[in-house]
mmCIF entry with sequence, helices, sheets and N, C-alpha, C, O atoms, coordinates in Angstrom:
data_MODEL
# 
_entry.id   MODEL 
# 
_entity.id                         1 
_entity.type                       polymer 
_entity.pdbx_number_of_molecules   1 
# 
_entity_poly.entity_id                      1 
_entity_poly.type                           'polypeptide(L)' 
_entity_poly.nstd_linkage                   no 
_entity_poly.nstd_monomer                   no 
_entity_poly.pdbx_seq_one_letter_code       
;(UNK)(UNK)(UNK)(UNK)(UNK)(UNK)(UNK)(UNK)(UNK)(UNK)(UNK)(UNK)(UNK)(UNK)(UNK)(UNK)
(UNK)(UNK)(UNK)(UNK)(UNK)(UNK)(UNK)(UNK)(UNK)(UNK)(UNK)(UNK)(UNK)(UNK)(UNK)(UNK)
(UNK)(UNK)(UNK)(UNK)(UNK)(UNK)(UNK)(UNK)(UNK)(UNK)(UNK)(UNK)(UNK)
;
_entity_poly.pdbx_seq_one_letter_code_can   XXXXXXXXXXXXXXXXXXXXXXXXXXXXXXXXXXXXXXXXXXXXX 
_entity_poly.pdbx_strand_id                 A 
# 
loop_
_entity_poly_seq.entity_id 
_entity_poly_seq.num 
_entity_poly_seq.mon_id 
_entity_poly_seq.hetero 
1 1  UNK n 
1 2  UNK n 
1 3  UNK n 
1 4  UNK n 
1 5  UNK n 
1 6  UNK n 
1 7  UNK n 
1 8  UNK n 
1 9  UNK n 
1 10 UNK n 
1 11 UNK n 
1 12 UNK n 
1 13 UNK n 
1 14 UNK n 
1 15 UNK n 
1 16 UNK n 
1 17 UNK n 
1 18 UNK n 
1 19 UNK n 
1 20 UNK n 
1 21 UNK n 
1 22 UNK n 
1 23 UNK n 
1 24 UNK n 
1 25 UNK n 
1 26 UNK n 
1 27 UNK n 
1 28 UNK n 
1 29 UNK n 
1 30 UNK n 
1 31 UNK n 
1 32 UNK n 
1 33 UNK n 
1 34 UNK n 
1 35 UNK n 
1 36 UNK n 
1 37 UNK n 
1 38 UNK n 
1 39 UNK n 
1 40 UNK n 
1 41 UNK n 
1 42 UNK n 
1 43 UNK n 
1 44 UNK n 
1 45 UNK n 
# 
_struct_asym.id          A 
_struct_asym.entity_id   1 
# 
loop_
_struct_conf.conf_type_id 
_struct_conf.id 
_struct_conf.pdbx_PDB_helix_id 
_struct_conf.beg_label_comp_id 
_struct_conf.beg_label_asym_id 
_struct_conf.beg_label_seq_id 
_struct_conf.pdbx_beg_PDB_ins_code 
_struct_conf.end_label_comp_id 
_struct_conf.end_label_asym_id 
_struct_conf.end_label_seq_id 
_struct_conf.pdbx_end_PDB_ins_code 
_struct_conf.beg_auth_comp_id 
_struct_conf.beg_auth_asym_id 
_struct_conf.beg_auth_seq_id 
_struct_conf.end_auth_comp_id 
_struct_conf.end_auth_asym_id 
_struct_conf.end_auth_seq_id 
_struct_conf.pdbx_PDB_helix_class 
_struct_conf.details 
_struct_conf.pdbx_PDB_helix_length 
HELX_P HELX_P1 AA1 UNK A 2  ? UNK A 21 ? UNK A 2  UNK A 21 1 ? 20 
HELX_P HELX_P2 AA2 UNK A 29 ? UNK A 41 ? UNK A 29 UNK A 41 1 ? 13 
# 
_struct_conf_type.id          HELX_P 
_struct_conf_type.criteria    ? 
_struct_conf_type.reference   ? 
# 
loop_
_atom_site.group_PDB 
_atom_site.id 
_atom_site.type_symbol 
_atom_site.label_atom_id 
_atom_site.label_alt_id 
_atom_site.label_comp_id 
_atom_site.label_asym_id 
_atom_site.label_entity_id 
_atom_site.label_seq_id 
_atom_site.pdbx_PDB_ins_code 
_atom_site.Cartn_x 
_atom_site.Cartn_y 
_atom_site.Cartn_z 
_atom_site.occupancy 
_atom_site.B_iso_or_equiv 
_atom_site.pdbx_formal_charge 
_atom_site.auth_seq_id 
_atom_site.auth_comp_id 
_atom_site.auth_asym_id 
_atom_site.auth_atom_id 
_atom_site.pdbx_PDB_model_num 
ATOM 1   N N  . UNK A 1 1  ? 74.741 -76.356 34.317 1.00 0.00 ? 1  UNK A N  1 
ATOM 2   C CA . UNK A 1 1  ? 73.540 -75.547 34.435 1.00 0.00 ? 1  UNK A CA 1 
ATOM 3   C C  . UNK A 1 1  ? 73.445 -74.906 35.824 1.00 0.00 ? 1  UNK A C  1 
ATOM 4   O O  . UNK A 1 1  ? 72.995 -73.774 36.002 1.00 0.00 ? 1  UNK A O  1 
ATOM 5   N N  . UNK A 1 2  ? 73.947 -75.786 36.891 1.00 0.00 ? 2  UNK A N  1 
ATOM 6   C CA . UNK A 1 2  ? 73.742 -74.848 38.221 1.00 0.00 ? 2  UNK A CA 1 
ATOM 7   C C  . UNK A 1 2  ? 74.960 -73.730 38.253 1.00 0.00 ? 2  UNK A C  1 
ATOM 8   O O  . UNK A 1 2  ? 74.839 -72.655 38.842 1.00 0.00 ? 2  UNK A O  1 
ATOM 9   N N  . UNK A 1 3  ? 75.942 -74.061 37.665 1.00 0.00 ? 3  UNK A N  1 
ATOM 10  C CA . UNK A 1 3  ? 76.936 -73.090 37.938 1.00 0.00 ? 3  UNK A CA 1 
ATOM 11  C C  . UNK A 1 3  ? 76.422 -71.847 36.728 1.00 0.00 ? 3  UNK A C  1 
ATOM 12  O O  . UNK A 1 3  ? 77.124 -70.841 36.613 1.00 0.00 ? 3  UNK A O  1 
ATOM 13  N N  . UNK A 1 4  ? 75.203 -72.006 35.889 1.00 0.00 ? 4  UNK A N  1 
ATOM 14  C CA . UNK A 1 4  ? 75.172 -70.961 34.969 1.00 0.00 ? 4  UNK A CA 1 
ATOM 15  C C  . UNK A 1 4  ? 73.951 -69.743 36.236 1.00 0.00 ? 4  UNK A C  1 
ATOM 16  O O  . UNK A 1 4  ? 73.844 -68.538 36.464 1.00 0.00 ? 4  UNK A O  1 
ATOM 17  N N  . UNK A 1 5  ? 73.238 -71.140 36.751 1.00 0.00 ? 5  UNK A N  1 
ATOM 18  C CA . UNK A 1 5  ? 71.853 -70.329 37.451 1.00 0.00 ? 5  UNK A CA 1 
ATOM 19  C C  . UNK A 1 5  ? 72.961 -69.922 38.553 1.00 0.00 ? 5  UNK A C  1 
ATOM 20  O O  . UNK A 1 5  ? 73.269 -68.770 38.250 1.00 0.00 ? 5  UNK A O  1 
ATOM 21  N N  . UNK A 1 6  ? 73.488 -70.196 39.352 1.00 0.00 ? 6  UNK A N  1 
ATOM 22  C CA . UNK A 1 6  ? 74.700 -69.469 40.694 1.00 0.00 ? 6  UNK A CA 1 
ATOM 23  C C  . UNK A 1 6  ? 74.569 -68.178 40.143 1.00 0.00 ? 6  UNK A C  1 
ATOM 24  O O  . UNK A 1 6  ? 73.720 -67.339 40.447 1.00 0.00 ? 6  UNK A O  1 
ATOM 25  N N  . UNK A 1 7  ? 75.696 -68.057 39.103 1.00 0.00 ? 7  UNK A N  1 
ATOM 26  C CA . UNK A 1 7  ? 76.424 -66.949 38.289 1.00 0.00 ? 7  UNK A CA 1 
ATOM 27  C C  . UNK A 1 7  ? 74.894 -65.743 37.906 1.00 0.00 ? 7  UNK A C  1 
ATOM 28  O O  . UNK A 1 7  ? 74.897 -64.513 37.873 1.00 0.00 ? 7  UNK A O  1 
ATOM 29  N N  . UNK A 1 8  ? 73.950 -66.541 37.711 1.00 0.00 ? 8  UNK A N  1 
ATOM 30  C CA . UNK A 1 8  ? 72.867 -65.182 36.801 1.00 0.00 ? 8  UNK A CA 1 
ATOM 31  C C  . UNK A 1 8  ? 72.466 -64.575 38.449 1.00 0.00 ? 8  UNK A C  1 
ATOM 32  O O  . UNK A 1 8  ? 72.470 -63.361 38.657 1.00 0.00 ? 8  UNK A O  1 
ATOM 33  N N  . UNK A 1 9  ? 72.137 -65.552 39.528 1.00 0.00 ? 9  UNK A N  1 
ATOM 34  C CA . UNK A 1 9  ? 72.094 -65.222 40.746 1.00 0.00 ? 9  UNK A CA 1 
ATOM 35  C C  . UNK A 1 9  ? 72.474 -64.102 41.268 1.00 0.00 ? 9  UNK A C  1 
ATOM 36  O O  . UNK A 1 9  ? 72.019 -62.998 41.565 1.00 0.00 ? 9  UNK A O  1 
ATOM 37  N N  . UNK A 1 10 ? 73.470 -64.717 41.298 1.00 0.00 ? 10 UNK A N  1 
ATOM 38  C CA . UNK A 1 10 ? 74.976 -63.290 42.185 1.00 0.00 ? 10 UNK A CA 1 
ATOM 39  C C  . UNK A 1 10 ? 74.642 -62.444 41.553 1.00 0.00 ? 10 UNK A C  1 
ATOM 40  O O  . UNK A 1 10 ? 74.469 -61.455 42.264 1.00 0.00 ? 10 UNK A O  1 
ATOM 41  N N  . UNK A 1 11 ? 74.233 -62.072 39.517 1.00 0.00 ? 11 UNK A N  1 
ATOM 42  C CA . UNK A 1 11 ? 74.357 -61.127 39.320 1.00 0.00 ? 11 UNK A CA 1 
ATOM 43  C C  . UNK A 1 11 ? 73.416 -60.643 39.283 1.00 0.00 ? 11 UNK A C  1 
ATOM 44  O O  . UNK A 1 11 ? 73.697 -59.447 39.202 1.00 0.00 ? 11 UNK A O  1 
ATOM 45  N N  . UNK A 1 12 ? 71.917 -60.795 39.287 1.00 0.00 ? 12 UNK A N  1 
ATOM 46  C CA . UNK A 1 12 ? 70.770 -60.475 40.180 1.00 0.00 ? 12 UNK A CA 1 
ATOM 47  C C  . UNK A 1 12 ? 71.176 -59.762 41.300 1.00 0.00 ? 12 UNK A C  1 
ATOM 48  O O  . UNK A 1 12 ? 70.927 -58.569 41.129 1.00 0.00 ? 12 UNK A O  1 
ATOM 49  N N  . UNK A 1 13 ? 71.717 -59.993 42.415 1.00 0.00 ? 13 UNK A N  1 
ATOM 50  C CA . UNK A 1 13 ? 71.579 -59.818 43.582 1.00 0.00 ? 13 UNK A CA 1 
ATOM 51  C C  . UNK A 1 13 ? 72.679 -58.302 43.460 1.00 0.00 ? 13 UNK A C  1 
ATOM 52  O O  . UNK A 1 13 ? 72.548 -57.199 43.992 1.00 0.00 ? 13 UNK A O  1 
ATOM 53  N N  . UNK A 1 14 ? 73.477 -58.699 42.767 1.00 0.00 ? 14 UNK A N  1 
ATOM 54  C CA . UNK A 1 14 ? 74.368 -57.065 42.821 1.00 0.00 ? 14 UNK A CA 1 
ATOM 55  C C  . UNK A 1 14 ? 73.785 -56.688 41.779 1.00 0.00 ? 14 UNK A C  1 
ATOM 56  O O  . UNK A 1 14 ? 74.679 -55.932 41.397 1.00 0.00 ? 14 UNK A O  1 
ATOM 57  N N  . UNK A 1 15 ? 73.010 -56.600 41.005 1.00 0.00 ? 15 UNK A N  1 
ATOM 58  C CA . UNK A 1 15 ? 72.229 -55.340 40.460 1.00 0.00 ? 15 UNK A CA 1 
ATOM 59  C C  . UNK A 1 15 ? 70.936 -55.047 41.207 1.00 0.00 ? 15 UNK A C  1 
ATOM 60  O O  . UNK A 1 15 ? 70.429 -54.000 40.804 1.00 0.00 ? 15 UNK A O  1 
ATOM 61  N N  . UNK A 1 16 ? 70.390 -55.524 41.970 1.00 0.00 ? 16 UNK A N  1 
ATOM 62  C CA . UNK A 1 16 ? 69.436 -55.383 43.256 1.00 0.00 ? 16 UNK A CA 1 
ATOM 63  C C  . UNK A 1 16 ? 70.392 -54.142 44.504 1.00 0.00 ? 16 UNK A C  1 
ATOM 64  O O  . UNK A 1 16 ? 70.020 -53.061 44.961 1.00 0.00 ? 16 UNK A O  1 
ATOM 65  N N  . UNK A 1 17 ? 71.583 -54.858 44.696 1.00 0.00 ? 17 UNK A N  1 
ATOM 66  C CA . UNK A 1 17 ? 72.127 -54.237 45.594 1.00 0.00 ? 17 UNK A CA 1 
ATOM 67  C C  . UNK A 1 17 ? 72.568 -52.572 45.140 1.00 0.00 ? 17 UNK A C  1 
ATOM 68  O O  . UNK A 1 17 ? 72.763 -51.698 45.985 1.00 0.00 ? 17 UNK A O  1 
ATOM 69  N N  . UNK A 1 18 ? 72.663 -52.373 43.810 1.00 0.00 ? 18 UNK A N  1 
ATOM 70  C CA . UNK A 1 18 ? 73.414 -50.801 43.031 1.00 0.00 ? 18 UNK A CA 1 
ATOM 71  C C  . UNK A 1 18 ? 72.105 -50.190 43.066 1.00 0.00 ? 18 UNK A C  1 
ATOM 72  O O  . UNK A 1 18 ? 72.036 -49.008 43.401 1.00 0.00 ? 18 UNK A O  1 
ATOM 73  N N  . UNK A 1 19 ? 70.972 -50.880 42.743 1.00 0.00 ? 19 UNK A N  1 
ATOM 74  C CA . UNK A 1 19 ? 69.376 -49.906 42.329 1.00 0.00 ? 19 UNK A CA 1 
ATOM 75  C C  . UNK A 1 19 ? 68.970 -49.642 43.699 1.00 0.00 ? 19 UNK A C  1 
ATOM 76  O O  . UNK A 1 19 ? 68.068 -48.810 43.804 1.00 0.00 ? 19 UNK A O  1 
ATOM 77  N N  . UNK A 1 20 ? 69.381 -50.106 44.685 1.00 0.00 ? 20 UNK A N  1 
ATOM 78  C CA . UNK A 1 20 ? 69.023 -49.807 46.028 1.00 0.00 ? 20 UNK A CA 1 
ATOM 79  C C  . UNK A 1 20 ? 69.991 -48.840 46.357 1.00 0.00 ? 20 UNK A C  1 
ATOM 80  O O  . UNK A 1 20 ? 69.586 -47.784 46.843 1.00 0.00 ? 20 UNK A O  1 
ATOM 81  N N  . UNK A 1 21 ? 70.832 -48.957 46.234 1.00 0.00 ? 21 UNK A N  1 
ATOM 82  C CA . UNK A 1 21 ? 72.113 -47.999 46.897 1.00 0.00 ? 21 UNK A CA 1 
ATOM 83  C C  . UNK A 1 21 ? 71.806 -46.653 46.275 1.00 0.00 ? 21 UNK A C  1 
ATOM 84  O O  . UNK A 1 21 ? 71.428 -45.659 46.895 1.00 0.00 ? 21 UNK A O  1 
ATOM 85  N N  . UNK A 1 22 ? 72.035 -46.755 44.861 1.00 0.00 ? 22 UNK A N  1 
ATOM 86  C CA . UNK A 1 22 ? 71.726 -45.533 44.078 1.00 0.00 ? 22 UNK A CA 1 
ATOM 87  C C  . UNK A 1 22 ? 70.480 -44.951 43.815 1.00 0.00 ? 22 UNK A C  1 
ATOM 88  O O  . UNK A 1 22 ? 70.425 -43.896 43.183 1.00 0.00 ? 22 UNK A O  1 
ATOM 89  N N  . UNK A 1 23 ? 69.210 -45.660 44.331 1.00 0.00 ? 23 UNK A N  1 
ATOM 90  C CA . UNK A 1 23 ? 68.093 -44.919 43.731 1.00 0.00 ? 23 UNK A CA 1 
ATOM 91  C C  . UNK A 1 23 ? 68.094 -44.127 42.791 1.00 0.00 ? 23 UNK A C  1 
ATOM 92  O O  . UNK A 1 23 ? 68.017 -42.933 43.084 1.00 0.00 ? 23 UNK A O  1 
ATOM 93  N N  . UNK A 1 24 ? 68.187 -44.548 41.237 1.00 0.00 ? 24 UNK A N  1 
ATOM 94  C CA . UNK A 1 24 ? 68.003 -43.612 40.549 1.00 0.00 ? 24 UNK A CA 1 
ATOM 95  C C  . UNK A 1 24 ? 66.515 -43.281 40.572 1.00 0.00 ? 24 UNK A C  1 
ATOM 96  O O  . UNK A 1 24 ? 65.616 -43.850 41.191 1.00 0.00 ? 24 UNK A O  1 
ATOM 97  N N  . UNK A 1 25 ? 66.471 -42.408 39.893 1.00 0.00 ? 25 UNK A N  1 
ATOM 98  C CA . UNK A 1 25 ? 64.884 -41.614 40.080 1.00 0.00 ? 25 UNK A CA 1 
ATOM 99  C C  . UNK A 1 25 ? 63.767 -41.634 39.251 1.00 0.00 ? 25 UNK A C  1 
ATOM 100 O O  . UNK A 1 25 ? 62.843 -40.827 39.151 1.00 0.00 ? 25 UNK A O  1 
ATOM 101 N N  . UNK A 1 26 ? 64.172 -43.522 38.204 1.00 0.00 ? 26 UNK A N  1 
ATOM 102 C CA . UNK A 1 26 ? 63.115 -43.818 37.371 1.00 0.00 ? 26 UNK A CA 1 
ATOM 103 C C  . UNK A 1 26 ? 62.668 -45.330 38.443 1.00 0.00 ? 26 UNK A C  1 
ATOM 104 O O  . UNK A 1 26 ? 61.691 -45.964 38.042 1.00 0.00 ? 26 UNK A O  1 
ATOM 105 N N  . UNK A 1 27 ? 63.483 -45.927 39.934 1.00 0.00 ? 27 UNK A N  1 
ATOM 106 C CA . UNK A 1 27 ? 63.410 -46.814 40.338 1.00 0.00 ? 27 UNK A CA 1 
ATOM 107 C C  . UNK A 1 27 ? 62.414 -46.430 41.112 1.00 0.00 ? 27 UNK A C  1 
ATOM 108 O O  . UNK A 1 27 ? 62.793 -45.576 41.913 1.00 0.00 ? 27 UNK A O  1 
ATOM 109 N N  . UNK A 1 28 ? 60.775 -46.832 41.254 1.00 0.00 ? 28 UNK A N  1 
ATOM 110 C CA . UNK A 1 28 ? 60.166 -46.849 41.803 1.00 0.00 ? 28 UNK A CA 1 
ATOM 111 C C  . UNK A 1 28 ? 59.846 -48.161 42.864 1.00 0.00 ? 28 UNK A C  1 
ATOM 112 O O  . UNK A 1 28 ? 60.455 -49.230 42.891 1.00 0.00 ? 28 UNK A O  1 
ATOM 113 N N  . UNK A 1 29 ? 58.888 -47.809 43.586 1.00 0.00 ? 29 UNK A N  1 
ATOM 114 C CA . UNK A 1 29 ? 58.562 -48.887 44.452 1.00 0.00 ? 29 UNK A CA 1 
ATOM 115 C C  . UNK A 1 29 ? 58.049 -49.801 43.908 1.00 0.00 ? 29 UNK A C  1 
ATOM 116 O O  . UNK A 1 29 ? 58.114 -50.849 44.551 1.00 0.00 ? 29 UNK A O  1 
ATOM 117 N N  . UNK A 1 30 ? 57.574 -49.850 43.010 1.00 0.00 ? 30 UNK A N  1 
ATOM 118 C CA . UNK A 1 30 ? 56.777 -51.129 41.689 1.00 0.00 ? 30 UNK A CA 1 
ATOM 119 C C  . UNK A 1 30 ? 58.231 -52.087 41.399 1.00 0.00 ? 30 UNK A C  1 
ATOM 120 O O  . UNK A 1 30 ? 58.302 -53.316 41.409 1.00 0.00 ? 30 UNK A O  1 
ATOM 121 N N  . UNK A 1 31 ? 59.465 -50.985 41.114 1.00 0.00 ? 31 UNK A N  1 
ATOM 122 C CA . UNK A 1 31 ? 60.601 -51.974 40.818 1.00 0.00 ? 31 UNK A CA 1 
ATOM 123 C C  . UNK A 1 31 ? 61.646 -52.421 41.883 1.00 0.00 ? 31 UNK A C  1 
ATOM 124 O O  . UNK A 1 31 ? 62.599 -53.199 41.846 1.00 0.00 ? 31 UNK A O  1 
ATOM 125 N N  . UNK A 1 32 ? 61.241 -51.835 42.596 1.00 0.00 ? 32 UNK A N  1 
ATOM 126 C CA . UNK A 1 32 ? 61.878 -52.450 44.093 1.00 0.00 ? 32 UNK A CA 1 
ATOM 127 C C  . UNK A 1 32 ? 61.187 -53.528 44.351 1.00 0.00 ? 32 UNK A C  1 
ATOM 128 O O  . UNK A 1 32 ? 61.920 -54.504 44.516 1.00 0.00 ? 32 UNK A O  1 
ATOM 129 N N  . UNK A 1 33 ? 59.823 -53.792 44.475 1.00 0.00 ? 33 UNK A N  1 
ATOM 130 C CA . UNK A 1 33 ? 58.918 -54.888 44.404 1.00 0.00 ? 33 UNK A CA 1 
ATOM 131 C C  . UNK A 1 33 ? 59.603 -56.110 43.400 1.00 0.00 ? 33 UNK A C  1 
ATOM 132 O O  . UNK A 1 33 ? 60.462 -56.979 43.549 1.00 0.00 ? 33 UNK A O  1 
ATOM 133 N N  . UNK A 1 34 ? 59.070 -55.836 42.741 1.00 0.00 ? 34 UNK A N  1 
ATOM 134 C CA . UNK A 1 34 ? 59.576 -56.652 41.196 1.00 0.00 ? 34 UNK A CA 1 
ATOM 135 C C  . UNK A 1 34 ? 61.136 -57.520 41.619 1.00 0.00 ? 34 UNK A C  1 
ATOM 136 O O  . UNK A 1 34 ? 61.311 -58.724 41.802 1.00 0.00 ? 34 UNK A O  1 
ATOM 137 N N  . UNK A 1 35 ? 62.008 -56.508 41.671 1.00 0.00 ? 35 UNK A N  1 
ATOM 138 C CA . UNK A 1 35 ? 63.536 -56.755 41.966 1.00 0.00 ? 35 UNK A CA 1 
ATOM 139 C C  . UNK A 1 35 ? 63.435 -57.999 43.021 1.00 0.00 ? 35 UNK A C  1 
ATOM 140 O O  . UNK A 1 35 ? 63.922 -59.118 42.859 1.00 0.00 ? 35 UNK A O  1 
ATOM 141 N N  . UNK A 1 36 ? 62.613 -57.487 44.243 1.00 0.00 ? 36 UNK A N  1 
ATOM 142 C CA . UNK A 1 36 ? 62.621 -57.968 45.301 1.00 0.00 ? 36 UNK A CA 1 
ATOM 143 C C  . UNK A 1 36 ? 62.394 -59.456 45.018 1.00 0.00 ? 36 UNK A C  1 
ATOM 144 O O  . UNK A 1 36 ? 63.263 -60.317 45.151 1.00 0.00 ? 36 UNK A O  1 
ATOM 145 N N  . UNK A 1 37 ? 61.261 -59.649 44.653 1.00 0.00 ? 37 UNK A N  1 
ATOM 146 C CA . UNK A 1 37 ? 60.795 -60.604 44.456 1.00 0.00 ? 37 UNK A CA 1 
ATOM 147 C C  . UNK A 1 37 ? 61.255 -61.328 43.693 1.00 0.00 ? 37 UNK A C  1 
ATOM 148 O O  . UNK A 1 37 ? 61.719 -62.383 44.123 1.00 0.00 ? 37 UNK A O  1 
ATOM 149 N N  . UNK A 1 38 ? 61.300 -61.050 42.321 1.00 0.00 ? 38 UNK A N  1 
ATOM 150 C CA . UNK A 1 38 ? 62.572 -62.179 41.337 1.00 0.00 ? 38 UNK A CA 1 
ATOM 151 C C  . UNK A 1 38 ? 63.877 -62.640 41.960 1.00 0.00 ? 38 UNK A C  1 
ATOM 152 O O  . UNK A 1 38 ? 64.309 -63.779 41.781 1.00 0.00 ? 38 UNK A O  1 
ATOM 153 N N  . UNK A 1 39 ? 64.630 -61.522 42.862 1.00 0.00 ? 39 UNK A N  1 
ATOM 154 C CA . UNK A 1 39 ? 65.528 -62.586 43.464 1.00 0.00 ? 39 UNK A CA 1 
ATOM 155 C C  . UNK A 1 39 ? 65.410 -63.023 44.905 1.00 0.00 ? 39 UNK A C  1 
ATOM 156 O O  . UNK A 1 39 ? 66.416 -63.166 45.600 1.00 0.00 ? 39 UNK A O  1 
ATOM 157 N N  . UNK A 1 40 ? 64.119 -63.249 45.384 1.00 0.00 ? 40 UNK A N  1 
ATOM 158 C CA . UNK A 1 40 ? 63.980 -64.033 46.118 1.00 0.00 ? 40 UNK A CA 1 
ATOM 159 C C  . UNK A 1 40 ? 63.257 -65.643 45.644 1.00 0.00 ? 40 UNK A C  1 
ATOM 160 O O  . UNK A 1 40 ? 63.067 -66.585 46.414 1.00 0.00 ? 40 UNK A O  1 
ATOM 161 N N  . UNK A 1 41 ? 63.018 -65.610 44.510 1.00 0.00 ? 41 UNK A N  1 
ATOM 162 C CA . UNK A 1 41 ? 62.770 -66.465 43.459 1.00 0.00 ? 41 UNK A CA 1 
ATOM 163 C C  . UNK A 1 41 ? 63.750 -67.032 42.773 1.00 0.00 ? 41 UNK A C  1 
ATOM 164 O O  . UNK A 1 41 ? 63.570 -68.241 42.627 1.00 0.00 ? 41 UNK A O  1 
ATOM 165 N N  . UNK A 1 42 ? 64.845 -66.562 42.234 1.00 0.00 ? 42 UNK A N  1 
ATOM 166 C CA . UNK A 1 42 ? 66.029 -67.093 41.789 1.00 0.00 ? 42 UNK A CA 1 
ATOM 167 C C  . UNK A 1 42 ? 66.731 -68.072 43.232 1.00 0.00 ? 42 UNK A C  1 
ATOM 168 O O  . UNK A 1 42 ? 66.991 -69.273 43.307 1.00 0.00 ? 42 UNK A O  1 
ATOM 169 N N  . UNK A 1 43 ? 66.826 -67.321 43.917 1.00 0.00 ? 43 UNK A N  1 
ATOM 170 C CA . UNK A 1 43 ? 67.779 -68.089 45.417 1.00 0.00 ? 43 UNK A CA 1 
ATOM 171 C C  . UNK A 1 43 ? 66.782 -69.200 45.794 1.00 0.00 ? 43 UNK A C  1 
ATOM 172 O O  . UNK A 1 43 ? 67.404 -70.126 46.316 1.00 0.00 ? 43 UNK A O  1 
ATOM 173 N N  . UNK A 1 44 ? 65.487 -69.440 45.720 1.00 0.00 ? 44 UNK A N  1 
ATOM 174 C CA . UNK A 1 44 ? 64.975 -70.564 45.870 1.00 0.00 ? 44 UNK A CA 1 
ATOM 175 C C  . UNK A 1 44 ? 65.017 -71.579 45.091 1.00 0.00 ? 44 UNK A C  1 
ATOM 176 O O  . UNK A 1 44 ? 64.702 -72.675 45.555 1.00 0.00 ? 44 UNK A O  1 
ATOM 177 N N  . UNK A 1 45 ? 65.383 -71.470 43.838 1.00 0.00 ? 45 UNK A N  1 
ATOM 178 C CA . UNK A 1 45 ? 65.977 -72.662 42.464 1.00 0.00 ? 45 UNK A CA 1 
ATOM 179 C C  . UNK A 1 45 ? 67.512 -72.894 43.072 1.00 0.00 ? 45 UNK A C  1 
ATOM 180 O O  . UNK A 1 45 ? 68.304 -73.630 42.484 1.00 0.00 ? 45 UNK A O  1 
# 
């Protein structure tokens, strides 16, 4: 189970890292919020 939560982690964090890089132009600041926050929530489990 921790190696499943690691794995969903990392991949949280690089789809955080592409919606930032790329701003597409439906990513608002509501989902930058959101993003933000769920994986700073995941890395604390």
């Amino acid at each position: 189970m921790k190696l499943q939560l690691a794995q969903a982690t990392d991949m949280l964090a690089e789809l955080y890292e592409l919606l930032e890089k790329y701003a597409p132009t439906w990513y608002t600041q509501h989902h930058h919020e959101k993003a933000e926050s769920t994986l700073r929530l995941v890395k604390k489990v």
